[in-house]
DODOTI-269833 format. One record per residue (C-alpha): residue number from 1; x, y, z. Coordinates in pm, whole numbers, plus 50000, padded with zeros to 5 digits. Example, Ala and Ser with C-alpha at 12.3 -4.5 7.8 and 13.67 -1.06 7.14 Angstrom:
<nodes>
+-----+-------+-------+-------+
: seq :     x :     y :     z :
+-----+-------+-------+-------+
:   1 : 51230 : 49550 : 50780 :
:   2 : 51367 : 49894 : 50714 :
+-----+-------+-------+-------+
</nodes>
This chain:
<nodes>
+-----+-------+-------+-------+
: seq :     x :     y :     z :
+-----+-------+-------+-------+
:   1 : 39963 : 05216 : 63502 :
:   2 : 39927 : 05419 : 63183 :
:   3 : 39690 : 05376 : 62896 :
:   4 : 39449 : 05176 : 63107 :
:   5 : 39189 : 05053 : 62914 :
:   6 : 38805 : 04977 : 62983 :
:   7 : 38587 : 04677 : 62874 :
:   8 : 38171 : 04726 : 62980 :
:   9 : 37973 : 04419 : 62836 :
:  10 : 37596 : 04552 : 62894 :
:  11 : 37334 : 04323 : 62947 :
:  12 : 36960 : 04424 : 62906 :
:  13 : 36775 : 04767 : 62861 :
:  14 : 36846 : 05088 : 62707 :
:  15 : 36851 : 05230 : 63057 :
:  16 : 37172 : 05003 : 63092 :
:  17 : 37356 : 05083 : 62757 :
:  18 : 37241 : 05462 : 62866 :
:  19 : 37422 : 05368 : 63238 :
:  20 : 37762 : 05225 : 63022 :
:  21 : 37773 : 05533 : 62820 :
:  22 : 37859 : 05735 : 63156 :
:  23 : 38066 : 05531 : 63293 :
:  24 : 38281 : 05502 : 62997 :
:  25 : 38283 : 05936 : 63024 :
:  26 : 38352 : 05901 : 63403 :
:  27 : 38628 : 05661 : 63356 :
:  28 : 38800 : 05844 : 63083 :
:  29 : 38859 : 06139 : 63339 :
:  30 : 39079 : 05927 : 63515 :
:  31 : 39251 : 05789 : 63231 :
:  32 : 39092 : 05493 : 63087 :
:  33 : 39001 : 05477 : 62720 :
:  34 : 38753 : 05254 : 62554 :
:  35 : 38839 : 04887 : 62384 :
:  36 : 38656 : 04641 : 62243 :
:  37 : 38899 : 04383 : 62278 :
:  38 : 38807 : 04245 : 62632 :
:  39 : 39097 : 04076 : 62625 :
:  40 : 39366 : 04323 : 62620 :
:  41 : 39132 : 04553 : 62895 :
:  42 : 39308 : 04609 : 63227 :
:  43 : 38932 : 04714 : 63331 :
:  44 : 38604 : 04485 : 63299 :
:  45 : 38282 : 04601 : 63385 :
:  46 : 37966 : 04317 : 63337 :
:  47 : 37694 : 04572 : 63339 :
:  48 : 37401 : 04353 : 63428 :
:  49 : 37000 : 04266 : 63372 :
:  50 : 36806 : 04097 : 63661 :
:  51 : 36482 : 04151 : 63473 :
:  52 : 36445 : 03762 : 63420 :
:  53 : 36659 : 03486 : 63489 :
:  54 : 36813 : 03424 : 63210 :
:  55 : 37031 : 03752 : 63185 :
:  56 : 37120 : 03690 : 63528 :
:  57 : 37273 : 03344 : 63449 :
:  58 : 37452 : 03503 : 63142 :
:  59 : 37591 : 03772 : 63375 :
:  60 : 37698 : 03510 : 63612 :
:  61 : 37902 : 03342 : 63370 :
:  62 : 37992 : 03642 : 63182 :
:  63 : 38234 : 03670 : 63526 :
:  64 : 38307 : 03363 : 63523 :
:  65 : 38491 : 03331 : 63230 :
:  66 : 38666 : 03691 : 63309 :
:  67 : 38801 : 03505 : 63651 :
:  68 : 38998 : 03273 : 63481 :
:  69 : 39137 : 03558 : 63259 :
:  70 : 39272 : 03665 : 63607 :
:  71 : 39398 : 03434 : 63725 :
:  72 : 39528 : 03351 : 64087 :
:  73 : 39773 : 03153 : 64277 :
:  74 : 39746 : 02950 : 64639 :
:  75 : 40016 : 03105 : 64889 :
:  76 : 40177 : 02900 : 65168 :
:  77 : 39826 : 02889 : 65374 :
:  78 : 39603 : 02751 : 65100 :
:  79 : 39468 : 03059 : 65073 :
:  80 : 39371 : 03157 : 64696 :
:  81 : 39513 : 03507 : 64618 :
:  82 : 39394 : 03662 : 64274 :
:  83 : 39613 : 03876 : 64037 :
:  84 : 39559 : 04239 : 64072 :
:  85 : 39408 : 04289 : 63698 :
:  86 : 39235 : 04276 : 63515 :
:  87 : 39006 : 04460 : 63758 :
:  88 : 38645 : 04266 : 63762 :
:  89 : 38330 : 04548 : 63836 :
:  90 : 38010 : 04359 : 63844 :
:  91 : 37738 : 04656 : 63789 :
:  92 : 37385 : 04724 : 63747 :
:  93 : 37069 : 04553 : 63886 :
:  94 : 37192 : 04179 : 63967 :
:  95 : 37461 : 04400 : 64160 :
:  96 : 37202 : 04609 : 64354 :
:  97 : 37058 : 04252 : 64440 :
:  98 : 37311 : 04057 : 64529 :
:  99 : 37516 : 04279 : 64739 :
: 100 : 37823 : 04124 : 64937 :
: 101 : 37643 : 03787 : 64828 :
: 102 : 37840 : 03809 : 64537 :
: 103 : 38219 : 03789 : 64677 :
: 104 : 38131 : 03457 : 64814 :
: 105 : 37990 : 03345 : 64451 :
: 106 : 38239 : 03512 : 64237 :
: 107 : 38618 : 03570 : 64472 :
: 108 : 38786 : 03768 : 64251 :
: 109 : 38538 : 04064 : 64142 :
: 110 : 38704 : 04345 : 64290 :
: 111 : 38404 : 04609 : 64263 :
: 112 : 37993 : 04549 : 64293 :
: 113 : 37844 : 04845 : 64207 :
: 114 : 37436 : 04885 : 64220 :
: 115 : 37227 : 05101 : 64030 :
: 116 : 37193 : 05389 : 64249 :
: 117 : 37563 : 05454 : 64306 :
: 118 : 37680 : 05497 : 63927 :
: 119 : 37840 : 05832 : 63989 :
: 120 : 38061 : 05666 : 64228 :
: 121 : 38264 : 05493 : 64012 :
: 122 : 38560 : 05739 : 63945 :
: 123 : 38611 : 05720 : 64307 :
: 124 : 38538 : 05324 : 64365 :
: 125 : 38753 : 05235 : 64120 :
: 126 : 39061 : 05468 : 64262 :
: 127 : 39042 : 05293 : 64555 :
: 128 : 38988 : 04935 : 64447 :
: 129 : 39322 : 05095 : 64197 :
: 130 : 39487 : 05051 : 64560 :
: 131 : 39370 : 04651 : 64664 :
: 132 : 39080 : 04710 : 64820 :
: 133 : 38771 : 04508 : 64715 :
: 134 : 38432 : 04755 : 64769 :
: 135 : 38098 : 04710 : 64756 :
: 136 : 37847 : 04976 : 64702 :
: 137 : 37476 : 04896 : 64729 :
: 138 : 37406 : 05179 : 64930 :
: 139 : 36998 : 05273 : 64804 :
: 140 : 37057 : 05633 : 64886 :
: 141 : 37162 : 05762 : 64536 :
: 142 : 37473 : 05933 : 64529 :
: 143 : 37407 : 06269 : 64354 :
: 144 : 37478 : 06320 : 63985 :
: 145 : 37697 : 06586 : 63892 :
: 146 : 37771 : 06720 : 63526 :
: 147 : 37953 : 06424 : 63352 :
: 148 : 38099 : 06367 : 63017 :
: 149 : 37906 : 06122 : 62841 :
: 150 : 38086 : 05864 : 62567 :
: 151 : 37817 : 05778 : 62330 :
: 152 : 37801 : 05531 : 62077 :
: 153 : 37802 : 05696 : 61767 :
: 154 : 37487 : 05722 : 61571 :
: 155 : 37119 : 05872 : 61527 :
: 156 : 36936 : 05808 : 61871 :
: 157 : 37069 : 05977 : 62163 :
: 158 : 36900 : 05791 : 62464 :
: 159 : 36871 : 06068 : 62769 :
: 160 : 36742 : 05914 : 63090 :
: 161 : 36492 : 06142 : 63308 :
: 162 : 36404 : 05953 : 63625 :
: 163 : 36461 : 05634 : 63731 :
: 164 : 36290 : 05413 : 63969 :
: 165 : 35925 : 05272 : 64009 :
: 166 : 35685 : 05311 : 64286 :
: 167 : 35394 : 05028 : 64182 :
: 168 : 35567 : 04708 : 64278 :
: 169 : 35408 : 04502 : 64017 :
: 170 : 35418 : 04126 : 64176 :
: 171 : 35622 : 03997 : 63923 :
: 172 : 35890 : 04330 : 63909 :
: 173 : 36198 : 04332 : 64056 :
: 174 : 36300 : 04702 : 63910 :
: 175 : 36180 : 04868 : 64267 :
: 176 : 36421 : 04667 : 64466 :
: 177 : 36669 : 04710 : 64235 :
: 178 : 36622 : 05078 : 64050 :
: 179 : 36507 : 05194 : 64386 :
: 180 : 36179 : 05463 : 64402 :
: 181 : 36083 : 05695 : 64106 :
: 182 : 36324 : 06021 : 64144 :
: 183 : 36396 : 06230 : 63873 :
: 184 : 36691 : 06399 : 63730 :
: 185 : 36759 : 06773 : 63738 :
: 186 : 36625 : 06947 : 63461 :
: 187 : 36953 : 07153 : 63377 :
: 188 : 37112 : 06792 : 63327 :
: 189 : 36866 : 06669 : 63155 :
: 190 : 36904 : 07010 : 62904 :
: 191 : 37273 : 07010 : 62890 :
: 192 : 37271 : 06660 : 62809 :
: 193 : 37114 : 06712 : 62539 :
: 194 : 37209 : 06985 : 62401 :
: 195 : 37525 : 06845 : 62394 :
: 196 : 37420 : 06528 : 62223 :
: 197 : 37265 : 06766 : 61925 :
: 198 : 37577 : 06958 : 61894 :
: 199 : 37757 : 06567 : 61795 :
: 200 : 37515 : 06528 : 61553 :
: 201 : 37257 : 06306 : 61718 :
: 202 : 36922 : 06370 : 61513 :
: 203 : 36676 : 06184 : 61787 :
: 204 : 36654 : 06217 : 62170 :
: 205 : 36458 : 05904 : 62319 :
: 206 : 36308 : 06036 : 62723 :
: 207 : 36440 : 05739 : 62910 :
: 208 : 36238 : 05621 : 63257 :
: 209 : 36062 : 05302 : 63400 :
: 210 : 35764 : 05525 : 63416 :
: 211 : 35829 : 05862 : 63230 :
: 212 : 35478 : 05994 : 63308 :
: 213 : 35587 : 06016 : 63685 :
: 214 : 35901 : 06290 : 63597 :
: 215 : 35859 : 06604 : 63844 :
: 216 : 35593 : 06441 : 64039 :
: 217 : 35654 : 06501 : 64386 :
: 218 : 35632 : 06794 : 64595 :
: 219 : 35364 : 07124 : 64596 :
: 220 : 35583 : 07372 : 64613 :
: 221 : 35573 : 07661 : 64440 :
: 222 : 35855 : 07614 : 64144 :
: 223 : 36093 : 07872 : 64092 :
: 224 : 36266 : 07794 : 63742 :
: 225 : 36491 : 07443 : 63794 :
: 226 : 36490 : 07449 : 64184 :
: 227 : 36512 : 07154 : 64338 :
: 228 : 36322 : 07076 : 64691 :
: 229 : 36593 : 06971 : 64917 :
: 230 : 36379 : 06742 : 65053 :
: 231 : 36540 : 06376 : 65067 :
: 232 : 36238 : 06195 : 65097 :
: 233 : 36154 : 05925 : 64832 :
: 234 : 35900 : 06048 : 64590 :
: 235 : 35917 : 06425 : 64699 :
: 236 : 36087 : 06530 : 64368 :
: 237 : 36148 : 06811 : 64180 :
: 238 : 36011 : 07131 : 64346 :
: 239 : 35656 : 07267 : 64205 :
: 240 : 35406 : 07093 : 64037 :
: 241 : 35482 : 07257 : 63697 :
: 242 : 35755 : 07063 : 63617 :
: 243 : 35607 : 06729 : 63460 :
: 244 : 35675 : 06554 : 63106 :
: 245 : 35496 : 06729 : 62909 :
: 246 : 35660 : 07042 : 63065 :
: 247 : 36013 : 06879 : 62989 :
: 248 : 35893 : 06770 : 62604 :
: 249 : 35811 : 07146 : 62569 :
: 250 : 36145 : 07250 : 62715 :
: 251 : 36343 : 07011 : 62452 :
: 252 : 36106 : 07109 : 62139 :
: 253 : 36251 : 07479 : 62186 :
: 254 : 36565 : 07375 : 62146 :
: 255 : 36690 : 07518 : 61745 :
: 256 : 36757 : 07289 : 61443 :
: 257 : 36557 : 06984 : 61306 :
: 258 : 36576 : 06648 : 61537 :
: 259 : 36286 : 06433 : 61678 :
: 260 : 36144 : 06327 : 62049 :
: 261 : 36078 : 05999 : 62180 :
: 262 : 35981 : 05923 : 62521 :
: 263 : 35963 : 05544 : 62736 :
: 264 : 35760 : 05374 : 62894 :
: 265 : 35464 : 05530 : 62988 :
: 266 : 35196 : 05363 : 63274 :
: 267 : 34884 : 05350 : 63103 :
: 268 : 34706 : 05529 : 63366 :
: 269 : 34940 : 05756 : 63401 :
: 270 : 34939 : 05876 : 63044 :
: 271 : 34760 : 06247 : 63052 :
: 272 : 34577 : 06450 : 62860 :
: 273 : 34794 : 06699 : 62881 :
: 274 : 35071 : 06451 : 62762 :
: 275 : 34890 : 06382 : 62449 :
: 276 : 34799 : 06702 : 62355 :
: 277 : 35183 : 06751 : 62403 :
: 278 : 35239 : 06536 : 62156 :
: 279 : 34987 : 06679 : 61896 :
: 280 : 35090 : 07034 : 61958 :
: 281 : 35503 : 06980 : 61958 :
: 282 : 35621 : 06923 : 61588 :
: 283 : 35941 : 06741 : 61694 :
: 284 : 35785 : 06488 : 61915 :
: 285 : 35692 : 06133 : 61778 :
: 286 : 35381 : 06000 : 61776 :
: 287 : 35444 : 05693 : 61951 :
: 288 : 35344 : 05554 : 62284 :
: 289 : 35502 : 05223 : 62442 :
: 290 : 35250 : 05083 : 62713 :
: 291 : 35242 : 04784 : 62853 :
: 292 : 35001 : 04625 : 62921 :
: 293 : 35154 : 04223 : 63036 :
: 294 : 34784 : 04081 : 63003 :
: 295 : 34465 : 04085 : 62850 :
: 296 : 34282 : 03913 : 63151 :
: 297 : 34139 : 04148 : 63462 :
: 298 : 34199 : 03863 : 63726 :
: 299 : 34586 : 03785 : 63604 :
: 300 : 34574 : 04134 : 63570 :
: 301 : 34458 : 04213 : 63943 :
: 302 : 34728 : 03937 : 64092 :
: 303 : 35026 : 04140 : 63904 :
: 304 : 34922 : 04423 : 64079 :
: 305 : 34792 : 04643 : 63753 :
: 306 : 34606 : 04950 : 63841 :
: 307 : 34379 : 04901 : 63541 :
: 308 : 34135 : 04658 : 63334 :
: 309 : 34099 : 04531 : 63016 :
: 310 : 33855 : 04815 : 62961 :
: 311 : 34043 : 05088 : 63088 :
: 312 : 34356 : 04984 : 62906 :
: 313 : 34120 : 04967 : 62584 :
: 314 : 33992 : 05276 : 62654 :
: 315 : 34339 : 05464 : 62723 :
: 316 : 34410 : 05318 : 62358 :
: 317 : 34092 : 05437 : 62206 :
: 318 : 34149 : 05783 : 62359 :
: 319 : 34502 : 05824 : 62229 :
: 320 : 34447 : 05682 : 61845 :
: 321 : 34113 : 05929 : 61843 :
: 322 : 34312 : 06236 : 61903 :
: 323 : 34649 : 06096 : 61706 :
: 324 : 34591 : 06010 : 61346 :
: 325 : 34887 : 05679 : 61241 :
: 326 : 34994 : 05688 : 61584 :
: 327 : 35218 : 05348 : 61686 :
: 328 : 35122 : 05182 : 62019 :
: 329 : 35321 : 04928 : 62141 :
: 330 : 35319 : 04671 : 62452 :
: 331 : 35456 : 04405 : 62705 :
: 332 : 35266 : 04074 : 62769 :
: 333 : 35370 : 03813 : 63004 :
: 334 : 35313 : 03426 : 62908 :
: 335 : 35297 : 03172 : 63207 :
: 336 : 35219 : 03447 : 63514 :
: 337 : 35153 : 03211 : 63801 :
: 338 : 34804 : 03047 : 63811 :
: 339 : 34753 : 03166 : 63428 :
: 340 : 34441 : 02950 : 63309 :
: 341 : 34435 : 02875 : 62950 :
: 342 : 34102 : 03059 : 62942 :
: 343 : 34311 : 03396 : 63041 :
: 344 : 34608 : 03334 : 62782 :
: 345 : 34363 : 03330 : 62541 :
: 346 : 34219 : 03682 : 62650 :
: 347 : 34561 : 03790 : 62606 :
: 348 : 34563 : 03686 : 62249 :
: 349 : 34229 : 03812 : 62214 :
: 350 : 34326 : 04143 : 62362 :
: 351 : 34638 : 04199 : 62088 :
: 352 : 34422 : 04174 : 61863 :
: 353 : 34073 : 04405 : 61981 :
: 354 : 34360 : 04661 : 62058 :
: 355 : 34517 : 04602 : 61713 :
: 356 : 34873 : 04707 : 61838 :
: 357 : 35121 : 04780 : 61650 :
: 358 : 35435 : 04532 : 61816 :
: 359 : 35460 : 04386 : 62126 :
: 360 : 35782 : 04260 : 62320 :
: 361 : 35698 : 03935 : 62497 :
: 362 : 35843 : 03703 : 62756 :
: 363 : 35721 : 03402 : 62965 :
: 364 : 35756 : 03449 : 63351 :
: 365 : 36065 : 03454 : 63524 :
: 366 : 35995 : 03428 : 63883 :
: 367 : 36234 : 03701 : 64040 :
: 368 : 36367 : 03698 : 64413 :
: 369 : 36199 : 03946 : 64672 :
: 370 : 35903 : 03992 : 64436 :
: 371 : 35561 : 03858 : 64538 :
: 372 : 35513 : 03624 : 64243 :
: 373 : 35791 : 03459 : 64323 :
: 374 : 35676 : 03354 : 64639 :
: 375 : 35348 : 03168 : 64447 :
: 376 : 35519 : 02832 : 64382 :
: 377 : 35222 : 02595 : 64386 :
: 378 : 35090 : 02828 : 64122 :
: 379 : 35389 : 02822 : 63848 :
: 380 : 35267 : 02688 : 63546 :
: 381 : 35489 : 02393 : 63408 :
: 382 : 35779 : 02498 : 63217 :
: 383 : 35664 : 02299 : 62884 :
: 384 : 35334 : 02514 : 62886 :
: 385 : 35524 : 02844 : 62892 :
: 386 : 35700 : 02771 : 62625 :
: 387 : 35408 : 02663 : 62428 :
: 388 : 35235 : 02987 : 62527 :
: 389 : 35506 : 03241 : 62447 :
: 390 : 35543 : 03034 : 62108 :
: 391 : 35169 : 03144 : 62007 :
: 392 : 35207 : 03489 : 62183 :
: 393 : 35469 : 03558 : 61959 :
: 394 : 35281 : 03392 : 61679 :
: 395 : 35026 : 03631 : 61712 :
: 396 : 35237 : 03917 : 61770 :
: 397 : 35366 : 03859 : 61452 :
: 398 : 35030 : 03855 : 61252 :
: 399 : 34926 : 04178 : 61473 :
: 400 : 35262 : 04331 : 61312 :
: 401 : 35191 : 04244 : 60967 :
: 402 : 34853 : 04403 : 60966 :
: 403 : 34995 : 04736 : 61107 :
: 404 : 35215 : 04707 : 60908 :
: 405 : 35031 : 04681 : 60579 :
: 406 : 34825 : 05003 : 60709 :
: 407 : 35114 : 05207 : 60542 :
: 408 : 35112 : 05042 : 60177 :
: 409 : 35115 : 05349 : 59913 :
: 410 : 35188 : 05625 : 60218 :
: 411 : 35410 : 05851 : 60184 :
: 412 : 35622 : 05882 : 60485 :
: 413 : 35900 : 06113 : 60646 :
: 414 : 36209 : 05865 : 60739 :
: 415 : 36556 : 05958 : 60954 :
: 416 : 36793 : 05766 : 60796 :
: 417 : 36994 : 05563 : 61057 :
: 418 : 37227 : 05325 : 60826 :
: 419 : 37372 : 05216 : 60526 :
: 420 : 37469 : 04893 : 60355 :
: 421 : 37586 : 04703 : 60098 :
: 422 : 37438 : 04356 : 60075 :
: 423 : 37581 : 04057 : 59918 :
: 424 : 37391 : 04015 : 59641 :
: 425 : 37525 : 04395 : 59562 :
: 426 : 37193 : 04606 : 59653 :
: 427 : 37232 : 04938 : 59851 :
: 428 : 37030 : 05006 : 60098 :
: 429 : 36923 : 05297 : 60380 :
: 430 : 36705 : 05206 : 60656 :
: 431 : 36559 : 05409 : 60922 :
: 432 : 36256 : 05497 : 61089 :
: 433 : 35898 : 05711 : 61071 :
: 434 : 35777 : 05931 : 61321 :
: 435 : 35583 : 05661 : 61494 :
: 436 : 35861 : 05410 : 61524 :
: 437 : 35784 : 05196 : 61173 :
: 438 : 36135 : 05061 : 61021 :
: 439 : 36152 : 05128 : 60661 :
: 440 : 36487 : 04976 : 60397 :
: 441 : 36502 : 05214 : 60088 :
: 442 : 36686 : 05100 : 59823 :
: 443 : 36995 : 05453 : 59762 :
: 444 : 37296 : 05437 : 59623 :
: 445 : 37424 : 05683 : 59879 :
: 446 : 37501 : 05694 : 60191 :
: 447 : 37194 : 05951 : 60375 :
: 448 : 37287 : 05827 : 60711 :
: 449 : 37154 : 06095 : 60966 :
: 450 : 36908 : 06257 : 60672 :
: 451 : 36518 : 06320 : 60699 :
: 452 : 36402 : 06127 : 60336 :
: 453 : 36058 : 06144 : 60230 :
: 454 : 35945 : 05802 : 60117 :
: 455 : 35668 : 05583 : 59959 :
: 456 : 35571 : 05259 : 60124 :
: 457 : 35577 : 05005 : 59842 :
: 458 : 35552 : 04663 : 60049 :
: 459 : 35489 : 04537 : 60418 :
: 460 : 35645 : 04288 : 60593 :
: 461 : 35657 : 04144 : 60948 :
: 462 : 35913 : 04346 : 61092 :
: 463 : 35961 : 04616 : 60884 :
: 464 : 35820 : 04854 : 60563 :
: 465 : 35991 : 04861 : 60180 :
: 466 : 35993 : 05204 : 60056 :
: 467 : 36105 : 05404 : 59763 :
: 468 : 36251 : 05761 : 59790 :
: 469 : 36050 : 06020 : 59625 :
+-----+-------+-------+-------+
</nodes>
């Protein structure tokens, strides 16, 4: 077949959109190109989200609706035979999970592909080319060689640099699904970025489901980018030298003018050494996402948190004393099994002592194979959730605001990401600060990809109005 052509509908985290970006470079080596018509795709790839229930049920009938594209017919036996293409892939976490589960659910997928075997996929989909149906699950990654990379165009250039988690919160699935923390070869790691400079990308974001565990592993003495040929989980990169902050220094080296960002950090795994990384290093952001998912030390202790509310508050305290308009940000849970209304309210309570700066919140999903999920005379009613991720949000929102207004009459360094043209006729830029604060300028120019200094003339919710100087 010529001029195949490749559909990936990604579901969930920036890990995943990073995950669709390869594949679409992988496939193109063996001649597929890129649409955004799924319709007209001889290739469809649902890259998925198990994170919470909901984005699995919207993978689920993501497929569903891309099985009827297909089509089949019932031979002489009764047996239901499906049409060669489109070709179905089901990828990503709810893959790694549901293994050969999901032929039974869903007939006519022709590929399930999990996490760990993404580099796999010129040669998977070769052979399923040839009318076989695979799946790959197989938790032993397969190794990553030098790939091209298709990336959306724009500003932010999201590099992952390990993958995996090792703490097996109660209520996390990403261990049984990312697998254990392992980290990606520093050469990679440099060429890919490097590379994504060269296109005109003017901000790397340090990808990882704990970024403060890159390099950790073995004690061996490092010799440049050796890599232990160990195979053990959580024996990583050779020598103990070789960390984040090692890595940040590495990238800040590199020539021209672009910016760092690095997620999610642990928040006891966050170093001093990291932060004076960040203070020292002019291109890297001062910004720190760490979740904390409550505010109460006994819901705290059941999720399996290696902290309390003091620590956490602490860690904070540490970081804004050394980092003057740095941007924290957090997770909180609403609804974790046998959640008192006492302990949502030290949640609330807690946003607010540790006046961050935004907050991403979600009520509990219980998630298969995780310990939580196992706590069933403990879920709280479905009504209450609801109720309690309304006011978590509600004072999320008031916790943004006064951030927010912290900035009124600054004047602020801004990387331009877009430009538009409302309907009323206005032109506007928007973009970002260093620590992560959106700002919409009125221009009559496009300055897309520029650094702009600017003066913060109003706060809102969500986001700063500024005025180029």
């Amino acid at each position: 077949m010529e001029n195949k052509k490749v559909y990936i509908e990604t579901l969930g985290c920036q890990m995943n959109k990073s995950d669709a970006e390869r594949m679409y470079g992988m496939l193109e080596h063996i001649g597929y190109t890129q649409t955004e018509n799924p319709k007209e795709a001889d290739m469809l790839i649902i890259n998925t989200c198990s994170i919470r229930q909901l984005s699995e049920d919207k993978a689920y009938s993501q497929i569903g609706v891309w099985g009827k594209w297909k089509g089949m017919t019932v031979n002489e036996n009764g047996t239901r035979v499906y049409n060669p293409y489109p070709k179905i892939v089901f990828a990503g976490c709810v893959a790694q999970q549901a293994g050969e589960k999901l032929f039974r659910r869903a007939p006519y997928v022709d590929l399930v592909l999990g996490t760990q075997r993404l580099y796999e996929l010129p040669n998977l989909v070769k052979r399923i080319e040839n009318g076989e149906r695979i799946v790959s699950v197989d938790e032993k990654p397969f190794e990553e060689s030098d790939i091209q990379i298709n990336r959306v165009k724009g500003i932010n250039a999201w590099v992952p640099i390990m993958e995996g988690c090792n703490n097996f919160c109660t209520y996390c699935i990403v261990p049984y699904t990312r697998g254990r923390e392992r980290s990606r070869k520093p050469e990679l790691i440099m060429a890919e970025i490097k590379k994504a400079l060269s296109e005109g990308f003017k901000e790397i974001t340090l990808l990882g489901q704990n970024v403060d565990s890159y390099g950790k592993g073995v004690n061996e003495t490092q010799n440049g980018f050796e890599i232990s040929d160990t195979k053990e989980y959580g024996k990583d990169l050779a020598g103990n030298t070789i960390n984040l902050s090692w890595l940040l220094r590495q990238i800040n080296a590199l020539e021209g003018k672009f910016r760092i960002r690095f997620v999610t950090n642990y928040p006891t795994d966050i170093t001093d050494e990291v932060i004076d990384t960040v203070i020292e290093l002019d291109k890297v952001c001062e910004y720190f996402h760490i979740p904390m998912q409550s505010g109460d030390d006994y819901v705290l202790k059941k999720m399996n948190r290696r902290y309390d509310y003091a620590t956490y508050k602490k860690i904070c305290d540490h970081i804004r004393s050394r980092i003057p308009d740095v941007t924290i940000t957090s997770d909180f849970i609403a609804g974790f099994p046998g959640e008192t209304e006492e302990q949502f309210e030290n949640t609330l309570k807690a946003m607010t002592e540790l006046e961050l700066d935004y907050s991403n919140t979600a009520a509990y999903s219980p998630r298969e194979r995780t310990v939580a999920a196992k706590w069933v005379d403990k879920y709280i009613p479905e009504d209450v959730k609801t109720d309690r991720l309304a006011r978590l949000n509600e004072h999320n929102r008031a916790c943004c605001l006064i951030s927010n207004k912290k900035y009124l009459g600054r004047e602020m360094e801004v990387l331009v990401e877009n430009y538009e043209v409302r309907k009323n006729g206005d032109k506007v830029i928007t973009g970002r600060t260093r620590n992560n604060k959106i700002v919409h300028i009125p221009c009559d120019r496009d300055l897309t990809g520029e650094f702009v200094n600017v003066r913060i003339t109003n706060a809102r919710t969500w986001y700063l109005n500024g005025e180029l100087i």
